[in-house]
C-alpha positions, -999 to 999 in steps of 0.1 A, spaced: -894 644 -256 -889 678 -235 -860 697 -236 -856 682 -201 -855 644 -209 -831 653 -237 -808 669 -218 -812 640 -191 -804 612 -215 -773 631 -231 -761 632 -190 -771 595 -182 -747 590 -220 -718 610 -203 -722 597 -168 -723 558 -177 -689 566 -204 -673 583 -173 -684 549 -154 -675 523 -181 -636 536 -179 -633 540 -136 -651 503 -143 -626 489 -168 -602 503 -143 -609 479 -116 -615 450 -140 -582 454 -157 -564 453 -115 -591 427 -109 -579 404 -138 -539 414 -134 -540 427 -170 -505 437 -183 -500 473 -168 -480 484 -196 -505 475 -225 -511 506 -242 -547 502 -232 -543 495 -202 -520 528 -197 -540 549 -213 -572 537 -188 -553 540 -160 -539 578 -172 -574 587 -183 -590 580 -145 -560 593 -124 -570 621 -116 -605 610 -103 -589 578 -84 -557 586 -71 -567 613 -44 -596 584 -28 -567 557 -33 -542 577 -8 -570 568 15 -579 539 6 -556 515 -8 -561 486 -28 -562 453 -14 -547 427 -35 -566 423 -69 -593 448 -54 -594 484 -60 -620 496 -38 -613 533 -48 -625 526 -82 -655 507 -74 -666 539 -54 -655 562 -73 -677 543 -105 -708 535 -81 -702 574 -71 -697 590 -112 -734 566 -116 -754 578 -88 -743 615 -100 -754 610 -132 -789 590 -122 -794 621 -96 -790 645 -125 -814 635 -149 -842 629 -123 -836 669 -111 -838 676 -150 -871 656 -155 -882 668 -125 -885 639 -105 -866 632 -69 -851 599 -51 -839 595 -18 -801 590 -16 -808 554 -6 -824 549 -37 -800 568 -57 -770 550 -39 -787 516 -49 -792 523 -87 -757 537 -84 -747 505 -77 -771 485 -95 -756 504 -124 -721 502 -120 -730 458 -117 -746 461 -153 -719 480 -165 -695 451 -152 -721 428 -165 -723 441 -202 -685 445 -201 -681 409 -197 -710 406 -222 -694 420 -252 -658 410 -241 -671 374 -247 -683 382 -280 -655 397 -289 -633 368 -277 -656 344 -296 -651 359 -328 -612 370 -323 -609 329 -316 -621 319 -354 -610 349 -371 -577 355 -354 -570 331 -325 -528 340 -320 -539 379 -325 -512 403 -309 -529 437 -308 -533 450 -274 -571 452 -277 -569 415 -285 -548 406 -255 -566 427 -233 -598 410 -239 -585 374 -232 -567 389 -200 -601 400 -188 -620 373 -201 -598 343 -194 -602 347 -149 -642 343 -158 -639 315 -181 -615 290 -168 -633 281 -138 -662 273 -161 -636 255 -183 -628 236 -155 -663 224 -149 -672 219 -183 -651 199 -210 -651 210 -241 -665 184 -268 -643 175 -294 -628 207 -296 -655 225 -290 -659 251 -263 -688 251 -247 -684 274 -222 -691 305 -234 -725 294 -235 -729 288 -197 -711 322 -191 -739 341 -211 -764 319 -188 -748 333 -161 -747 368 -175 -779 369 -184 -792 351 -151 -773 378 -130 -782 411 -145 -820 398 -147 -820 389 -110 -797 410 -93 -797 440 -115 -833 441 -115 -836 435 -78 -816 461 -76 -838 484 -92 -869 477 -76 -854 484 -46 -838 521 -58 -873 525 -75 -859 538 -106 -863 521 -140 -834 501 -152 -835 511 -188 -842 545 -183 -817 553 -150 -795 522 -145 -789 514 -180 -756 514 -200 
């Protein structure tokens, strides 16, 4: 590996952090998490100064905060421009738009991924947990599960829905995320990857 592709993953490692928090962001006003967890605050303090100048423009709309969806689709397709100039290699800024935003939807993706997991385990090991972290996770996770709850009834105390959301999950980053790609012409792992 060239001095070049090092330096381009160690961008690609800052760029998708910098994306995961502006992400969590609009997950945590997406789900109506409680404002004043001090997760939640210290999210929302961290990305200010990025978000708050674009949401004076544009506001959000209900459980929607556009300006942090564009500002995390915009911190990706920085970072995916970058380490192509450093490799020496060149998109258009079609291309690079779409893996911008075929990277911010894995990020979302894997988000939801590991929040499940974490859910999963927190529910044997801890299931009336207080800590923030904890609460935070079921707030996010809870608006994805209960419609599948809904659908599917758990058997004899056992929740099965997890399993269908990982289905889902899985289903959705294979498809779309690597539609996605193939369209931006960039490699997932390499450019579009968390």
């Amino acid at each position: 590996m060239g001095m070049g592709a090092g330096l381009a993953s160690f961008i690609q490692l800052l760029f998708s952090m910098a994306t995961f928090v502006v992400v969590l962001r609009f997950l945590l006003h997406l789900s109506k998490a409680d404002y004043f967890n001090p997760i939640t605050q210290g999210v929302v303090k961290a990305t200010n100064p990025i978000v708050l100048p674009l949401q004076a423009i544009i506001k959000p709309q209900g459980r929607l905060d556009f300006s942090s969806l564009l500002i995390a689709i915009a911190l990706k397709t920085l970072g995916i421009f970058i380490a192509l100039y450093l490799v020496g290699a060149s998109a258009g800024i079609t291309n690079l738009l779409i893996g911008g935003f075929a990277g911010v939807v894995k990020t979302i993706l894997d988000l939801y991924f590991f929040m499940l997991i974490i859910s999963i385990v927190l529910s044997w090991v801890a299931p009336q947990a207080s800590h923030p972290g904890a609460v935070l996770v079921y707030q996010l996770t809870e608006p994805v599960m209960a419609p599948v709850r809904r659908i599917i009834p758990s058997l004899g105390g056992l929740d099965l829905s997890p399993i269908f959301v990982f289905l889902g999950i899985n289903l959705l980053s294979s498809l779309l995320v690597g539609t996605l790609a193939q369209l931006a012409g960039l490699p997932v792992a390499r450019f579009i990857g968390f």
